[in-house]
Every structure is written in structure tokens, then in C-alpha cells.
Backbone as numpy.savetxt, mean C-alpha at the origin, in Angstrom:
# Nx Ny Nz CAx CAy CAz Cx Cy Cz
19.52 6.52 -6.51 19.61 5.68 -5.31 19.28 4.24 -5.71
20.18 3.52 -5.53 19.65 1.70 -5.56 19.87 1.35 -4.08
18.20 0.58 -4.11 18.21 -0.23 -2.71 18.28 -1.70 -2.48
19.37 -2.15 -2.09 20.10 -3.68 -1.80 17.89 -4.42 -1.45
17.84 -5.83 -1.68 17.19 -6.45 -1.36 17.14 -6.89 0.10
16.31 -6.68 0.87 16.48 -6.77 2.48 15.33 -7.79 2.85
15.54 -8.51 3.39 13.93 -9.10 4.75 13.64 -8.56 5.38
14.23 -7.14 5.94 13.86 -6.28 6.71 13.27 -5.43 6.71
12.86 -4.61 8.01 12.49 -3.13 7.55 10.74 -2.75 7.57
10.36 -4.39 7.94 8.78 -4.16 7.58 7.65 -3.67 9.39
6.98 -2.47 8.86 6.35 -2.04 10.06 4.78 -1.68 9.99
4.24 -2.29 11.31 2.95 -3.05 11.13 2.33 -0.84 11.24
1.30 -1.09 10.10 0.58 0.02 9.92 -0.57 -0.06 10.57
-1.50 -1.07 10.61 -2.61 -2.02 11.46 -2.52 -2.79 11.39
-3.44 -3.86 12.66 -3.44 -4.78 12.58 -3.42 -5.74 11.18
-2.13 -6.61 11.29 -2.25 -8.00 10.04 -1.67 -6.63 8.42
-1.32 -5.71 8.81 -0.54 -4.84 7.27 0.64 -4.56 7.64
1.19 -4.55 7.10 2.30 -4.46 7.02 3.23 -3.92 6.16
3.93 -2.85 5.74 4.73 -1.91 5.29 6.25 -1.82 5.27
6.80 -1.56 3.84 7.98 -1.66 3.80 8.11 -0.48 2.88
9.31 0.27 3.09 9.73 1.56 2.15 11.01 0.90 1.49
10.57 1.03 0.44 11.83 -0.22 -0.91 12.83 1.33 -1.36
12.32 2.13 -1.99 12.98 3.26 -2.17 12.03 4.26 -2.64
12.92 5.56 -2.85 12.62 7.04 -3.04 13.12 8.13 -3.91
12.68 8.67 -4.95 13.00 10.16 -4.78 12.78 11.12 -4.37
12.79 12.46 -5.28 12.34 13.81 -4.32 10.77 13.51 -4.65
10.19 12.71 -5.65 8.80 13.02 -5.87 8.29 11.85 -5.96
8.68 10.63 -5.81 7.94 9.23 -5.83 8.77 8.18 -4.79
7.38 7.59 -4.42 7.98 6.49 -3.48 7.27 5.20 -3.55
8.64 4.28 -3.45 7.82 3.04 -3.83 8.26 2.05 -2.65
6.71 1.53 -2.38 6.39 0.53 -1.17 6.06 -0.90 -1.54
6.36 -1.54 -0.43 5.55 -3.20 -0.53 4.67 -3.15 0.64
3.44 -3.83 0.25 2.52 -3.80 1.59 2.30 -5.63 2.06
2.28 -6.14 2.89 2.01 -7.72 2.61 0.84 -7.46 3.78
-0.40 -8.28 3.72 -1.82 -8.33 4.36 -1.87 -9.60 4.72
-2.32 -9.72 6.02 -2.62 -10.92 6.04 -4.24 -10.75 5.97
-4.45 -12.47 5.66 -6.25 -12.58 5.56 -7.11 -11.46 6.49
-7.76 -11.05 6.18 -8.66 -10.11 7.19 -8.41 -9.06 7.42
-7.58 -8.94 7.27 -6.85 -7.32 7.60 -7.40 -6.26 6.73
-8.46 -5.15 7.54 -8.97 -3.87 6.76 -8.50 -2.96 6.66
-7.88 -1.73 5.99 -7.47 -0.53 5.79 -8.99 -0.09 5.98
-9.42 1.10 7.00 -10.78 1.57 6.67 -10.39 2.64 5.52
-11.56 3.03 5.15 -11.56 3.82 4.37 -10.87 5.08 4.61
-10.07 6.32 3.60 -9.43 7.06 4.36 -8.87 8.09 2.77
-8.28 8.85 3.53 -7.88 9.45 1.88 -6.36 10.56 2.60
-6.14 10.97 1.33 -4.51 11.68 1.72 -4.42 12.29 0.44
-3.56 13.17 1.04 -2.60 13.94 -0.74 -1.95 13.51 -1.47
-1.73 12.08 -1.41 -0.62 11.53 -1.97 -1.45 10.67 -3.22
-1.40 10.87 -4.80 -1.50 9.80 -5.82 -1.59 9.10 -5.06
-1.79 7.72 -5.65 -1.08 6.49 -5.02 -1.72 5.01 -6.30
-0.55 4.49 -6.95 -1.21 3.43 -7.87 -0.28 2.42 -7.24
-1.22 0.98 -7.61 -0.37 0.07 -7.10 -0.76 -1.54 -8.30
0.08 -2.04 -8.04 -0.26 -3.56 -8.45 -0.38 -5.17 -7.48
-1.19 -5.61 -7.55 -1.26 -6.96 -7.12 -0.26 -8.36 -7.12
0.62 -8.57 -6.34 1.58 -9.55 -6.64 1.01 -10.76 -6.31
0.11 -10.78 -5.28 -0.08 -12.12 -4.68 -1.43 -11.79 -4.20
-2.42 -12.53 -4.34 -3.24 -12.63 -2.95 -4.58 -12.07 -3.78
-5.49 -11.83 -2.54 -7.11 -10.95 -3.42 -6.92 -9.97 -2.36
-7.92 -8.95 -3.04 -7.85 -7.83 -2.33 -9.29 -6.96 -3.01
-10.31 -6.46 -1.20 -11.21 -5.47 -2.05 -11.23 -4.39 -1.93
-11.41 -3.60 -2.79 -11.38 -2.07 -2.37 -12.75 -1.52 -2.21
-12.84 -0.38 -1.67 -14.10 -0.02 -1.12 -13.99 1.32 -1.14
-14.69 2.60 -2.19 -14.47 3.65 -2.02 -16.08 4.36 -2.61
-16.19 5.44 -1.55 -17.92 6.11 -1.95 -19.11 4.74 -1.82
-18.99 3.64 -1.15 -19.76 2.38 -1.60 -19.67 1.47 -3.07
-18.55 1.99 -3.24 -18.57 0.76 -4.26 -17.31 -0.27 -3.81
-17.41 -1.13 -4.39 -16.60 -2.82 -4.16 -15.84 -2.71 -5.30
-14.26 -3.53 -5.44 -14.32 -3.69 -6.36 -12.61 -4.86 -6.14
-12.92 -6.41 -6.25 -11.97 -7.10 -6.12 -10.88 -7.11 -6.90
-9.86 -7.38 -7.12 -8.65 -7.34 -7.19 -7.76 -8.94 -7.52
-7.49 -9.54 -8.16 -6.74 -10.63 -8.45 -5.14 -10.17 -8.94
-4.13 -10.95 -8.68 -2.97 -10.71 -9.10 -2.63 -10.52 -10.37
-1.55 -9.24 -10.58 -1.48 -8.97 -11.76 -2.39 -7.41 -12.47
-3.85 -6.89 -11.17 -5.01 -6.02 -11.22 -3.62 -5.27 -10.82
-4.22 -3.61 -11.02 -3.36 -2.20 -10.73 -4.85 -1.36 -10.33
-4.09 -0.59 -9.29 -4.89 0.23 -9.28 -4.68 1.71 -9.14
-5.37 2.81 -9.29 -4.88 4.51 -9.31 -5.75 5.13 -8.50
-5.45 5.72 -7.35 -6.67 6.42 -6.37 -5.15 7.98 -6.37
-6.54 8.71 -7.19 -6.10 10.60 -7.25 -5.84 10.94 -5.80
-5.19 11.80 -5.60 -4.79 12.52 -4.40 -6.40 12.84 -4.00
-6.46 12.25 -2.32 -7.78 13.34 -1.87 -8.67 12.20 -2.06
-8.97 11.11 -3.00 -9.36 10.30 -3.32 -9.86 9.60 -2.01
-11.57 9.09 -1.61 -11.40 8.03 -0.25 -11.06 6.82 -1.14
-10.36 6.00 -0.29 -10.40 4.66 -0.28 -10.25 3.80 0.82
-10.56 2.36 0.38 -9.98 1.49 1.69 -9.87 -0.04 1.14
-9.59 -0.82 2.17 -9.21 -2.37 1.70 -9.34 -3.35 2.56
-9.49 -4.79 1.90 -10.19 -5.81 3.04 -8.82 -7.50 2.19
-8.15 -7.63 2.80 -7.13 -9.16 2.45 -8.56 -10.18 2.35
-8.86 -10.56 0.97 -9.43 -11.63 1.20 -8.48 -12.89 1.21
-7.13 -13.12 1.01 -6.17 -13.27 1.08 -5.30 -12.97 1.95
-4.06 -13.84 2.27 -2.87 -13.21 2.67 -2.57 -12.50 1.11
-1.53 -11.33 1.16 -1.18 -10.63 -0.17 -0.49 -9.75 -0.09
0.30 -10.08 -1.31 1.47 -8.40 -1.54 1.19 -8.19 -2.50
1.58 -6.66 -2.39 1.31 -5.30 -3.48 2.42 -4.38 -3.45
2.15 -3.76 -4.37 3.55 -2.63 -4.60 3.07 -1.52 -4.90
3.10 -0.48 -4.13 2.65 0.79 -4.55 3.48 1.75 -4.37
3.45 2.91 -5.30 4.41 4.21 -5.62 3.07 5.05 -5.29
3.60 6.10 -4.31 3.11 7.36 -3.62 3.75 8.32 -4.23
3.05 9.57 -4.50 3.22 11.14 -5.07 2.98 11.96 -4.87
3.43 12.91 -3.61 4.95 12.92 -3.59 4.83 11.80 -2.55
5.59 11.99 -2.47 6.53 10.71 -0.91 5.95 10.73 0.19
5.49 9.58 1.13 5.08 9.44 2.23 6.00 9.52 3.18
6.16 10.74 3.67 7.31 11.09 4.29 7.18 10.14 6.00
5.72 9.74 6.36 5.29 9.22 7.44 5.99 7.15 6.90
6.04 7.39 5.92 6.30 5.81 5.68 8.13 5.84 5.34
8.40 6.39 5.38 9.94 6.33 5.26 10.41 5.80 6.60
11.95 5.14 6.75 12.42 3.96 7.71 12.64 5.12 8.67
12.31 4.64 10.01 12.46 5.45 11.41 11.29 6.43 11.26
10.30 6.53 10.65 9.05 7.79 11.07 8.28 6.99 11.45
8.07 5.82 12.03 7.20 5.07 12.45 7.61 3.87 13.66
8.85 4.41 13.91 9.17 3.57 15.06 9.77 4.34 16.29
């Protein structure tokens, strides 16, 4: 599957996040997230892998009580089941691939 470059397509997950499904296979999926300043993911966890990289922006993560900031160019890997969460100290985009597929983040399961 190749997916054309779009401006579209992006759907607010919480407040100030924002979500885009770029493409898919049967076992990986890869997203863009853009944050604006302030915007928290609370902490939370799922079955899905999930690694990502930093394109733009700061970003902290917060998992079991620990901190741990993020500058562009940082990656990160949270195991299936894994808590995590996140705070935009920045506006910022990231790119993350889910395993298997976030079948809840694919286009039309959220609108």
C-alpha cells in the first residue's frame, strides 16, 4: 500500500492532540501525532508495542513516576501493556508505528 501525502485526515484524540493514520499493514501501523503546547495524554497503557520518534517540538513522558524529556530526533519504545503518558512542552510532531494496528485509529473509527 502507498499513501499519497494529504493535509488531511487529522482527528482530535484530546484536547490540543491530534492524530493522523499515514498507513498500514496486517501487523504495523504508522501515525503522526502533532500536540499543541500543554496538551496531556494521561497516563494509560494498551496491547499495542508502540515506538516513536520526535520530529519537532519537546515532549515528557511519564510512566510508574518517572519523567523523562524528549528533544527532536529522541525515539522512544513502550512494550505492549506498558503505562505511559505525555505532556507538549512544545507545540510537536512525532511519528509512531503501533503493533499490531490500532484498529480504533484507522480513518472513519473515530468519527
Amino acid at each position: 500500500m502507498i499513501s499519497k501525502a494529504d493535509k488531511t485526515g487529522y482527528n482530535e484524540l484530546i484536547a490540543g492532540v491530534w492524530l493522523k493514520s499515514l498507513t498500514h499493514g496486517a501487523a504495523t501501523h504508522l501515525t503522526e501525532v502533532r500536540f499543541v503546547k500543554g496538551a496531556v495524554i494521561p497516563e494509560h497503557r494498551h496491547p499495542h508495542e508502540q515506538t516513536g520518534y520526535l520530529i519537532s517540538g519537546s515532549l515528557r513522558f511519564f510512566s510508574s513516576g518517572e519523567d523523562t524529556v524528549v528533544a527532536p530526533g529522541d525515539c522512544w519504545n513502550w512494550a505492549s501493556d506498558a503505562p505511559h503518558g505525555a505532556e507538549a512542552l512544545e507545540d510537536s510532531v512525532v511519528i509512531e508505528v503501533f503493533s499490531p494496528i490500532r484498529e480504533d485509529y484507522l480513518p472513519g473509527a473515530r468519527e
